[in-house]
C-alpha positions, -999 to 999 in steps of 0.1 A, spaced: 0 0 0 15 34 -9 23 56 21 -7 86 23 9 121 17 12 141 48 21 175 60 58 180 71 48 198 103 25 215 125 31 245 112 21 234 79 -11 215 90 -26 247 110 -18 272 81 -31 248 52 -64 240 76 -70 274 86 -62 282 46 -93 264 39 -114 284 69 -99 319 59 -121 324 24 -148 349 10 -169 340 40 -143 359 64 -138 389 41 -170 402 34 -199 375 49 -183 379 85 -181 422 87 -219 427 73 -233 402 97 -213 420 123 -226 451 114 -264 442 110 -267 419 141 -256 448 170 -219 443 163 -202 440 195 -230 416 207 -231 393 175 -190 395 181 -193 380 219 -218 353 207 -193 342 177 -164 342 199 -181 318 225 -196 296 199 -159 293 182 -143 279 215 -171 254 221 -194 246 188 -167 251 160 -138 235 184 -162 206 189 -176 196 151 -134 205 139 -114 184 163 -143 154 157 -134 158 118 -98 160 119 -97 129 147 -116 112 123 -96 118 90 -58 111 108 -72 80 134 -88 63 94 -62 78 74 -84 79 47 -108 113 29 -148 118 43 -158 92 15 -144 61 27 -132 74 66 -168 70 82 -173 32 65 -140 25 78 -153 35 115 -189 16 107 -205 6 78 -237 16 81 -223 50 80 -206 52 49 -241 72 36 -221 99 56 -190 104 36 -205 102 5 -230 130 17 -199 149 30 -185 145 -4 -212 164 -25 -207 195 -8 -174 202 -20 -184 186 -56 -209 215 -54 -193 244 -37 -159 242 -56 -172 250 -95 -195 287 -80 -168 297 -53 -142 293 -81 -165 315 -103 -166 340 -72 -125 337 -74 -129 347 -114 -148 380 -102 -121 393 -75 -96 381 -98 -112 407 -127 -113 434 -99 -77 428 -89 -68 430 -122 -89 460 -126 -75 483 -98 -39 468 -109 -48 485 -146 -62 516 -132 -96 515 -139 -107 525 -103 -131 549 -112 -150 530 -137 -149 501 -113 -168 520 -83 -192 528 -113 -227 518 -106 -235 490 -131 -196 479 -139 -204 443 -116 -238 439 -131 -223 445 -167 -193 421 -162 -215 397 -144 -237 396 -178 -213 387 -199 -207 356 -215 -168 354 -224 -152 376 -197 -165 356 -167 -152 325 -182 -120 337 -187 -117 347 -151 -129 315 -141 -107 296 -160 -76 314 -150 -86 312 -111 -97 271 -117 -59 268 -134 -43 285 -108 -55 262 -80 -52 235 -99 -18 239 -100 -11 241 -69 -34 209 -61 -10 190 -88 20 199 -71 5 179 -40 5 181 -5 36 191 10 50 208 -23 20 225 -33 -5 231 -5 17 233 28 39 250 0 17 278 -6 0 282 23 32 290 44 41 317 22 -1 324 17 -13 329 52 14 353 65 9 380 34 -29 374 42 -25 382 78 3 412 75 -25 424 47 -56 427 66 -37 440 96 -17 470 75 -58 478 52 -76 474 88 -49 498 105 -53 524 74 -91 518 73 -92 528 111 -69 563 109 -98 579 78 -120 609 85 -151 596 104 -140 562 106 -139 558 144 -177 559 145 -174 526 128 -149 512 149 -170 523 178 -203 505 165 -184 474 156 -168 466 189 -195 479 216 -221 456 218 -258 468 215 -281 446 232 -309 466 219 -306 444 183 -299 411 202 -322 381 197 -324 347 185 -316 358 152 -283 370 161 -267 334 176 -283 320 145 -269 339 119 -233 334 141 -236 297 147 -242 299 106 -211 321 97 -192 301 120 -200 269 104 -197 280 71 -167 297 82 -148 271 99 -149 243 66 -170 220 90 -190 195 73 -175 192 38 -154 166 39 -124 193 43 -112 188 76 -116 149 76 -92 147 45 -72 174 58 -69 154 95 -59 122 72 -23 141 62 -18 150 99 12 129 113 3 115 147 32 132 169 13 167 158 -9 177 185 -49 179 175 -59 195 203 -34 227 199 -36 228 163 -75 232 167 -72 263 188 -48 276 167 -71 270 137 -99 287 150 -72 322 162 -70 322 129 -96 321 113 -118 346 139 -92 367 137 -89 373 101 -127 376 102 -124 403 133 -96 420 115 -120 424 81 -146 438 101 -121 464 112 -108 469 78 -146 472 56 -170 484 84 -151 518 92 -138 524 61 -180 520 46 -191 540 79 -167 568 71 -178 571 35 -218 566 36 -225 580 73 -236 545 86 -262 538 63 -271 504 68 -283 489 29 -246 500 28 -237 479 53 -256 446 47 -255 449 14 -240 413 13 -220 399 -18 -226 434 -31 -202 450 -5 -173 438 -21 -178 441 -54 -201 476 -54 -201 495 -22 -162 491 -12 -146 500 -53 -169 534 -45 -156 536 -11 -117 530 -25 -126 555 -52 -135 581 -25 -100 573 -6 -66 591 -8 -45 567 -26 -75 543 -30 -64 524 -63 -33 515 -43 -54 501 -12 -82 488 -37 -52 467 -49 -38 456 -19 -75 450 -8 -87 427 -40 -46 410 -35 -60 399 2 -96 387 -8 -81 369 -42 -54 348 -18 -82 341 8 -101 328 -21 -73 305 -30 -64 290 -1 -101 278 5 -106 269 -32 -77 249 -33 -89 226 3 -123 222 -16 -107 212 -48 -79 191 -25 -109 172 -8 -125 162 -40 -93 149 -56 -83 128 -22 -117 115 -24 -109 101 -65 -77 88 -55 -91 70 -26 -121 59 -43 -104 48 -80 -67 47 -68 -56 69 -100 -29 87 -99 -29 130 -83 -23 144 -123 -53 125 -136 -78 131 -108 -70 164 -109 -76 166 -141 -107 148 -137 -117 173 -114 -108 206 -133 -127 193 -160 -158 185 -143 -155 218 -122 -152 239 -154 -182 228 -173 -200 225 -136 -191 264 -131 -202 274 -166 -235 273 -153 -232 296 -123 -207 315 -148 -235 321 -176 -263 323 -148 -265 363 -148 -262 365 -186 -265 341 -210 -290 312 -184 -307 341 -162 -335 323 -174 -336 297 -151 -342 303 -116 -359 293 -86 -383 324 -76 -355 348 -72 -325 326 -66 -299 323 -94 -282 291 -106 -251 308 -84 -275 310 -53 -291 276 -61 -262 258 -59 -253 276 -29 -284 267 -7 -283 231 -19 -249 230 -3 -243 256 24 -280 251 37 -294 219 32 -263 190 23 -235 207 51 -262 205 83 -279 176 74 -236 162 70 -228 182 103 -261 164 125 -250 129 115 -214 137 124 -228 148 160 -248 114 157 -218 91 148 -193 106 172 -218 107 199 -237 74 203 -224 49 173 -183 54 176 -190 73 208 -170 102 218 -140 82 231 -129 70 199 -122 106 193 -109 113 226 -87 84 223 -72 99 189 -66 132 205 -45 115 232 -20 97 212 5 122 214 7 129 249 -18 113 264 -38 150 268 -71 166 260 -76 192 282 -111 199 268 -128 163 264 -156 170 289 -168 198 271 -161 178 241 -184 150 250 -216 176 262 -211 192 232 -212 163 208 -242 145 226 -261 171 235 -259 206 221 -244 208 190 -271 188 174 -295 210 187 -277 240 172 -274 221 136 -308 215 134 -317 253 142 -295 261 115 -310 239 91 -346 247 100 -342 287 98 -317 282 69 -346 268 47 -372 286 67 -355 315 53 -344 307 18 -385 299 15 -396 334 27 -413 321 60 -384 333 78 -358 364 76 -322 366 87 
């Protein structure tokens, strides 16, 4: 049996996983959330749900990918066959999710290239997204160029390419978002933001707020896609799960804290806090903030360095989605990594032509107002990842029980400093959170519920 590929150190494990958490979710999902949900208050809930819900469903994945050794489609059967349902479950979501997010990664790879060209002005115009978006040729050719450039990467495997890239990845990401969100901070007006993003305001708390947390956090975290199981099945044993969880999640809520700081001041400053500004979603990135760098001193060269962050937070996750569906072919057909990745890049191109096309050429077909892009998205991200995340709960709790997982976590020093809260968690909580997720998820994508 060929030896499985595996990360060359810890180091290299926590900044290719929390690569793969660090995405578009962070960037712009995390700071309008932030700001529509009371700030400060929806702040304190996602903290406290990171160190308890996210910490439990990750360090349950990864356990399960390095005790197995083996990607979501074939670890869960290995651990009980009446269970190996689960991993192919876990396996569509990536199948799904990798072809739109990649067309996502064409758009900020246009803008980069945009702001690089200087076409700042005419890219904070009002109808410059919707008039890329509608084209047929132009959004292909982003695609294709961001699908090549991660499947490059993928080829060049796991040490070489991933662990690679995500060393030198993570760090520019990080000194990025730190240098925009100190910038961001020092503008005209921009304190009132800063202000209304870190003091918590009770006043807009309610359930709503812990749901649409314990959703960003999920989403956020790469739970329930197969990612963090495959991920787990490249970590060597004398690497610490436990530690390399926590540092995960530091991360990954700190890159989402520090884009808060760097997009909510900086859109405070230059609309006066109006708040369609504000949770104005996908459109934040792409419409409000090119009119808000167009209003800046010297805003083609942080629009840049802006689109730079927000194309290599793209990559890092596209490449652990792309990563967990080629593990899953090799696993499955025992091919060699060139020709499942090919596989895959083929697939995921003529998959993504569809979203790709879906504003322009297919805006035809819909679902009452959801595009093919946003189709796709709820298939995934609100129906397949829960429904995954509840039976993961299930498994670990009562069928392998939570020892199994404990057990794994001990083999390198015989510690898990959290396994009590582990064990309530799996049992008894998190499944309860899942299936709020997934009720007021659909509940909301079918109008009988608003987030």
């Amino acid at each position: 049996m060929k030896e499985r590929s595996s990360f060359s150190s810890r180091l290299g494990f926590v900044l290719a996983a929390a690569g793969s958490a660090v995405g578009l979710g962070n960037i712009w999902r995390f700071p309008y959330l932030a700001a529509k949900y009371g700030g400060g208050s929806f702040l304190l809930v996602y903290l406290i749900l990171a160190v308890t819900f996210g910490f439990t469903l990750m360090i349950a994945e990864i356990a399960i990918g390095r005790k197995t050794g083996l990607s979501a489609i074939g670890a869960f059967k290995a651990l009980d066959k009446r269970f190996g349902f689960l991993g192919v479950l876990a396996s569509f979501v990536p199948i799904i999710i990798f072809p739109y997010y990649s067309v996502i990664g064409g758009w900020v790879t246009k803008y980069l290239a945009s702001f690089i060209g200087g076409e700042v002005q005419a890219a904070a115009g009002d109808n410059y997204f919707t008039a890329f978006i509608s084209q047929t040729g132009g959004p292909i050719l982003w695609f294709s160029l961001f699908l090549g450039i991660t499947a490059v990467i993928v080829i060049l495997g796991v040490e070489k390419g991933i662990e690679k890239v995500s060393k030198i990845m993570m760090p520019i990401l990080v000194l990025l978002t730190l240098v925009i969100a100190i910038y961001t901070c020092t503008i005209d007006g921009a304190m009132d933001g800063v202000i209304y993003y870190l003091k918590p305001n009770f006043k807009n708390f309610s359930v709503k707020t812990i749901l649409a947390a314990m959703g960003q956090l999920f989403y956020s975290m790469s739970l329930a896609m197969g990612i963090m199981v495959t991920y787990g099945s490249y970590m060597k044993k004398e690497n610490h799960l436990e530690g390399a969880v926590r540092q995960i999640e530091i991360f990954d809520t700190g890159i989402a804290f520090l884009a808060g700081l760097m997009i909510i001041p900086g859109v405070f400053a230059f609309t006066g806090g109006d708040q369609s500004a504000l949770s104005a979603g996908p459109g934040l990135m792409f419409i409000t903030l090119p009119k808000v760098f167009n209003s800046m001193p010297m805003g083609g060269l942080i629009g840049t360095v802006f689109f730079l962050l927000v194309l290599l937070a793209a990559l890092t996750s596209a490449i652990s989605l792309m990563e967990t569906i080629v593990s899953i072919i090799i696993d499955k057909f025992h091919i060699k990594r060139l020709n499942a990745c090919l596989i895959v890049t083929a697939f995921s191109f003529l998959l993504g032509l569809l979203p790709s096309l879906g504003f322009g050429l297919l805006s035809d077909i819909s679902l009452g107002e959801m595009t093919i892009l946003d189709i796709m998205d709820f298939v995934s991200n609100s129906v397949l990842m829960p429904i995954v995340a509840i039976f993961t709960c299930i498994f670990v709790g009562f069928i392998i029980k939570p020892k199994v997982i404990a057990d794994e976590v001990k083999a390198t020093d015989g510690k898990f400093k959290s396994e009590k809260m582990f064990n309530v968690m799996i049992k008894w909580i998190a499944p309860w959170f899942l299936v709020a997720i997934l009720v007021s998820s659909v509940a909301n994508a079918l109008g009988f519920f608003s987030l």
